[in-house]
C-alpha positions in Angstrom: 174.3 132.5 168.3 172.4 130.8 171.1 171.3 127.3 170.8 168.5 125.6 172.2 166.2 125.7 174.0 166.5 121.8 174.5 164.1 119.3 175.9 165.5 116.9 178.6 163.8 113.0 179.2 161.6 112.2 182.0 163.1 111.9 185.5 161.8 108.6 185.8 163.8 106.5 183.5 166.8 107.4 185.8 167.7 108.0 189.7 167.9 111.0 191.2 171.7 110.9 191.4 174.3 109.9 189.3 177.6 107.9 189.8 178.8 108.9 186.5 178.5 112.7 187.0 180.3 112.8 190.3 183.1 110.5 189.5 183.6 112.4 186.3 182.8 116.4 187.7 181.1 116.0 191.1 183.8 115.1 193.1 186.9 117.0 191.9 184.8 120.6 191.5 182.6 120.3 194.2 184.4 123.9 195.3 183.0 125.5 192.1 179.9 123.7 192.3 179.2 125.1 195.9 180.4 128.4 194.7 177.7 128.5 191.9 180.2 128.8 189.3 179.1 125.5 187.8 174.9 125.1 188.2 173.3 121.4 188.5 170.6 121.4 186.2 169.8 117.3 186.7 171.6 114.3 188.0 173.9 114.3 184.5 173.3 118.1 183.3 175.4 121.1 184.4 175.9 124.8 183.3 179.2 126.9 183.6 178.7 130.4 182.2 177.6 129.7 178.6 178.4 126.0 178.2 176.4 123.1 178.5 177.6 120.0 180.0 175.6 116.5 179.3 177.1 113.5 181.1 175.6 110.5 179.9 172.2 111.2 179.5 169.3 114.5 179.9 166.8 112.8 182.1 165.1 114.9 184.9 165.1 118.2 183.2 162.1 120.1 181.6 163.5 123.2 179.5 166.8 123.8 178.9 168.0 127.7 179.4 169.9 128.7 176.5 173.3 128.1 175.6 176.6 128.5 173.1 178.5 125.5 173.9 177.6 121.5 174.4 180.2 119.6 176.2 178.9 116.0 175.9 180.7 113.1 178.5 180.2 109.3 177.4 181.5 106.6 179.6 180.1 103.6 177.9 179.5 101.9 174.4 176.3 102.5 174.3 175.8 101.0 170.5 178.0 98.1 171.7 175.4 98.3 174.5 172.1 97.7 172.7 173.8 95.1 170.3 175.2 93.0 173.2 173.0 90.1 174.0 174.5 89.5 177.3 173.3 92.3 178.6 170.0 92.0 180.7 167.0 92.7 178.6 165.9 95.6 180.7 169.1 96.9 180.8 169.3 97.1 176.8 166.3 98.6 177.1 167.0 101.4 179.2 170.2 102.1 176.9 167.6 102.4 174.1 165.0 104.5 176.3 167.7 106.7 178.1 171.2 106.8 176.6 171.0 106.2 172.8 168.5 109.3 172.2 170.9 111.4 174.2 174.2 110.0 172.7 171.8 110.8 168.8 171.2 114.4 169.9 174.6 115.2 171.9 177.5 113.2 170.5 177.2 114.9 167.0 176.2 118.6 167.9 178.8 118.3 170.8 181.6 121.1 170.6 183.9 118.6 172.2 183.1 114.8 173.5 184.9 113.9 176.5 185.8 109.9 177.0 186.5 107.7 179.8 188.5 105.4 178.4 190.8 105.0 175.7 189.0 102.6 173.6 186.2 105.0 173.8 188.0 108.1 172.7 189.4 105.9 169.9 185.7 104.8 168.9 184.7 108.7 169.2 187.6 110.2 167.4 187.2 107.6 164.7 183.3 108.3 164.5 183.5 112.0 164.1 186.6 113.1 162.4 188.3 116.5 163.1 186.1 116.7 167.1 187.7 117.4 170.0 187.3 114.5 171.8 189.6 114.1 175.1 189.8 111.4 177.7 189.8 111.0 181.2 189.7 109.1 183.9 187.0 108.6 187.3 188.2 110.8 189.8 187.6 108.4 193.3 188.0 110.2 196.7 191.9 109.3 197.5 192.2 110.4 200.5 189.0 108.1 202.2 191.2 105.3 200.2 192.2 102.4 203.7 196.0 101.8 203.9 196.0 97.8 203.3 196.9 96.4 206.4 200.1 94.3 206.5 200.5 90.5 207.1 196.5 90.5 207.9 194.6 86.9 206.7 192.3 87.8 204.3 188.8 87.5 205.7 186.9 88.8 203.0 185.8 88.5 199.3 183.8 91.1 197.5 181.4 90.9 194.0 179.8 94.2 193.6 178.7 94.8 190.6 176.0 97.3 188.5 172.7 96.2 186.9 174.8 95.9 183.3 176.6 93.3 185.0 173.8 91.0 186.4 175.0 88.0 184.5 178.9 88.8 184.0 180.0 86.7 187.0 177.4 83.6 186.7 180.1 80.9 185.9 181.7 82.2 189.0 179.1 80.8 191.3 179.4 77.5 192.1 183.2 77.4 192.4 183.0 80.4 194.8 180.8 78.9 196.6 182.6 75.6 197.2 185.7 77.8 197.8 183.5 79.1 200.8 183.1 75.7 202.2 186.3 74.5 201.9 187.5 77.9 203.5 185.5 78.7 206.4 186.9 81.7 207.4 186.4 83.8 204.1 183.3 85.3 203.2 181.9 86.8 200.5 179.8 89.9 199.7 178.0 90.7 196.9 175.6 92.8 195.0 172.0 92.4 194.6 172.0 94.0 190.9 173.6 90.5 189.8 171.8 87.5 189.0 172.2 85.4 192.1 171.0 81.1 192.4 169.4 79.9 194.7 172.5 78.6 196.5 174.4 81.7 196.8 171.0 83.5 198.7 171.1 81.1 201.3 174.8 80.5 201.7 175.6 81.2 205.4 178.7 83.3 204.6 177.6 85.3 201.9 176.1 88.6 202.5 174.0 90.4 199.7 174.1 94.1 199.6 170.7 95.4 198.6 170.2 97.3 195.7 170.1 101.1 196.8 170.9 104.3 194.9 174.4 106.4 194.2 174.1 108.3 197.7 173.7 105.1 200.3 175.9 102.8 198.0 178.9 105.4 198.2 177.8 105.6 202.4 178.4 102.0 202.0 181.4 102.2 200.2 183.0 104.5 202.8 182.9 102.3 205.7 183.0 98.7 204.0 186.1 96.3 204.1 187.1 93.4 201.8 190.1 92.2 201.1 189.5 91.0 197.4 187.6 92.2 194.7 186.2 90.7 191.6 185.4 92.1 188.5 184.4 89.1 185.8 183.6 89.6 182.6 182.4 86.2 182.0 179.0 87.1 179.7 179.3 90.8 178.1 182.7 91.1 176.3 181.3 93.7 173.5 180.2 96.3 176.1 182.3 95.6 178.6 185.5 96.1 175.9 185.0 99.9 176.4 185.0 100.3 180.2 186.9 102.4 181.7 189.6 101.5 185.3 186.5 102.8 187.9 186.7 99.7 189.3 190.2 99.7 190.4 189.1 103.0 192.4 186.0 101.5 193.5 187.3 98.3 195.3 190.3 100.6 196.6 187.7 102.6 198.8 187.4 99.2 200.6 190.8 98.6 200.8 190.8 95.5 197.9 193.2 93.8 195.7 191.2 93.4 192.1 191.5 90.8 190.3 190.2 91.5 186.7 189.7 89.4 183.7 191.8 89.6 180.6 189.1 91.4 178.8 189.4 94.6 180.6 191.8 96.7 178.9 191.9 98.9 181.7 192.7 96.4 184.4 194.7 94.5 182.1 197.3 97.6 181.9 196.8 98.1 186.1 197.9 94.3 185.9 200.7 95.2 183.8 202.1 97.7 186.4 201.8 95.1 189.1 198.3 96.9 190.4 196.0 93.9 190.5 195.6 90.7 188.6 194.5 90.0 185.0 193.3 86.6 184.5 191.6 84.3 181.7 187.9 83.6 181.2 188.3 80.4 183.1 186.7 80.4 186.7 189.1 77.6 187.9 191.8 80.5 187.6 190.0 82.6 189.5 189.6 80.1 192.8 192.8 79.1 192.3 194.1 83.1 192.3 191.7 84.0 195.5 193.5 80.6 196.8 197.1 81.4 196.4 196.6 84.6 197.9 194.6 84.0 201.1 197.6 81.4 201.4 200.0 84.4 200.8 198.0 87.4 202.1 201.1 89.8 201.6 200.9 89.3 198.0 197.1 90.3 198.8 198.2 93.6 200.4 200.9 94.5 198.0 198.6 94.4 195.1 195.8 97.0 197.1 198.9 98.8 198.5 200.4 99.4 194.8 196.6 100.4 193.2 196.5 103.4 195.9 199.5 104.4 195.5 199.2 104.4 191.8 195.7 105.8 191.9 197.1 108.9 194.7 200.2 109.6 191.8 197.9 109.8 189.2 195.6 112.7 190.6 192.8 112.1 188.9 190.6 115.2 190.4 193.7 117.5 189.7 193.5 116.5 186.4 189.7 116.6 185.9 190.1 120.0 186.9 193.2 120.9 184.7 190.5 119.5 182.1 187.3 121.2 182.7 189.0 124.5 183.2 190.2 124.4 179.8 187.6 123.2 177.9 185.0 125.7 179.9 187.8 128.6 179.9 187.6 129.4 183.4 189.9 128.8 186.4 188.7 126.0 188.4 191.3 125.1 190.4 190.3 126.0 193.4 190.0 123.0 196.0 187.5 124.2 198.5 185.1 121.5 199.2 187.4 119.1 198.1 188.8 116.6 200.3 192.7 117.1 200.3 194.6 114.0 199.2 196.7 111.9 201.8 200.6 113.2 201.7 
C-alpha cells in the first residue's frame, strides 16, 4: 500500500545544496540522475521508481508524491549531537530544528537505514533490531585527486573545517601560530566556520577561507593546494566519535597528508595502514608532527601519496552504486556523467 503523502521542513533551515547527498548519491549516479531514473526532490530527498530516499534531513520540500519504500541515510550522531556541549549552541540547535525531527520520522519507519560509518551502523543496528541497516562510505571525485609531488618543501598548512567544528581546533591556535613565526615559509589556511582569535585574523600568513555554500566550497576544493591537513578533535569527542573517513577524501582533493587525532576511529584505522597520522589530544604533538615533516617533506608526500592510492583501490562510487542498485532494485551501473577514475 502507498505511504505518505509526507510533509518536508522549510527550505530555510538548510542551504540549497548538500555535501552529504552528493558524497553519499550525487557523485557516483550522477548518470542516472541525468537520465531521470533517480528524481531530486530537495537538497537531501530523491525518488527512484517507488522508493523514497532521505539523506539526512527533509528541508526544502512541500508535499511529498506518494511512495512504497523509505530509504533513510544518516551520517552523524545526531543524539550524541544535541547532548554534546562542545558543540556550538546554534549548531545544537539546528540538530534539534533540522535533523532530530527527520531522524524521529525516518529512522524508525525506514525500510532500510543506510550508515556512514561503522560506529554508526553499530549504534543503528543496535537501536532497531532485525533493520537492514548497511554502511558506506563518502564517495570523493578520484580522479580530480593531485599526484603529491615528490621531494617538494612543504609550503602549506590547511584547517578547514564545518560549522560543528568551530571550536574542535581552539587549543591548536597559539602553537600554530608561533609555528608560523618560527617557520616563515609555511602558511596556513583555514576556515571561517571555526572560531578564530584575534591573533590568528590578523596573522600575515594565514589566509581565512570565507564561509560559502557546498557548490563554491567544492570549486574551491578543486583548484586549492596544501600540503598538510588537520583534523582536531580537541572539544567535541561525543559527536565527533561517529564520523565517518570524509576527511581523508576531502584534504586528498588538495593533495594533503592528514594528520588526525586519536579520537577518530576512521582516521585512526587510515593511520593504521600508513595513510595519515593518528596523534594524541596534546597540541605540542601536533607542532612537533607538522615539524618533523616539513623537515622530512617525503614522509609528507608518502603519507598523501598512500591515502590516494588507498582511496582509488577502494572505489567508493563503484561501490555506492553496487549499493543503491540493490537496495532500489534497479541497474545503476551505468557511468555516464561520472568522471572516470585515473588508471
Amino acid at each position: 500500500m502507498s505511504r505518505g503523502p509526507v510533509f518536508g521542513q522549510p527550505r530555510f533551515l538548510a542551504g540549497p545544496q548538500s555535501p552529504t547527498a552528493d558524497l553519499y548519491l550525487g557523485f557516483s549516479l550522477a548518470g542516472a540522475i541525468a537520465a531521470g531514473r533517480i528524481r531530486r526532490l530537495a537538497p537531501t530527498v530523491f525518488l527512484a521508481g517507488d522508493a523514497l530516499i532521505v539523506m539526512r534531513h527533509l528541508a526544502g520540500l512541500g508535499l511529498l508524491p506518494r511512495y512504497r519504500r523509505l530509504i533513510y541515510l544518516i551520517d552523524d550522531d545526531i543524539p550524541a549531537g544535541l547532548r554534546d556541549r562542545a558543540l556550538p549552541r546554534a549548531y545544537r540547535a539546528k540538530l534539534a530544528a533540522l535533523e532530530l525531527p527527520a531522524l524521529l520520522r525516518c529512522g524508525a519507519a525506514a525500510d532500510a537505514v543506510v550508515a556512514t560509518s561503522p560506529a554508526l551502523v553499530a549504534q543503528w543496528r543496535a537501536r532497531y533490531p532485525g533493520k537492514t541497516v548497511i554502511g558506506t562510505a563518502p564517495a570523493w571525485p578520484v580522479a580530480e585527486m593531485p599526484v603529491p609531488r615528490p621531494a617538494a618543501p612543504l609550503r602549506r598548512i590547511a584547517l578547514i573545517m564545518g560549522r560543528s567544528h568551530a571550536r574542535d581546533a581552539a587549543p591548536l591556535w597559539a602553537p600554530l601560530l608561533a609555528l608560523l613565526d618560527r617557520r616563515p615559509a609555511l602558511g596556513l589556511t583555514v576556515s571561517g566556520n571555526l572560531d578564530l582569535p584575534a591573533e590568528a585574523r590578523s596573522h600575515p600568513r594565514v589566509d581565512i577561507l570565507p564561509v560559502r555554500g557546498w557548490d563554491d566550497y567544492l570549486g574551491w576544493l578543486r583548484t586549492a593546494r596544501a600540503d598538510i591537513g588537520l583534523v582536531p578533535h580537541f572539544a567535541s569527542r561525543d559527536f565527533n566519535a561517529a564520523r565517518s573517513g570524509s576527511k581523508l577524501g576531502e584534504y586528498a582533493m588538495t593533495g594533503a597528508a592528514v594528520l588526525g587525532a586519536e579520537a577518530w576511529a576512521e582516521g585512526r584505522a587510515a593511520a593504521a595502514a600508513g595513510r595519515c597520522l593518528a596523534l594524541p589530544p596534546d597540541p605540542a604533538a601536533w607542532v612537533a608532527a607538522i615539524e618533523r615533516l616539513a623537515e622530512a617533506p617525503d614522509e609528507a608526500r608518502a603519507l598523501a601519496a598512500r591515502n590516494r592510492s588507498a582511496l582509488i583501490a577502494e572505489d567508493a562510487c563503484g561501490r555506492q552504486q553496487r549499493l543503491w542498485s540493490d537496495l532500489l532494485g534497479m541497474d545503476l551501473m551505468d557511468l555516464r556523467g561520472v568522471p572516470a577514475e585515473p588508471g
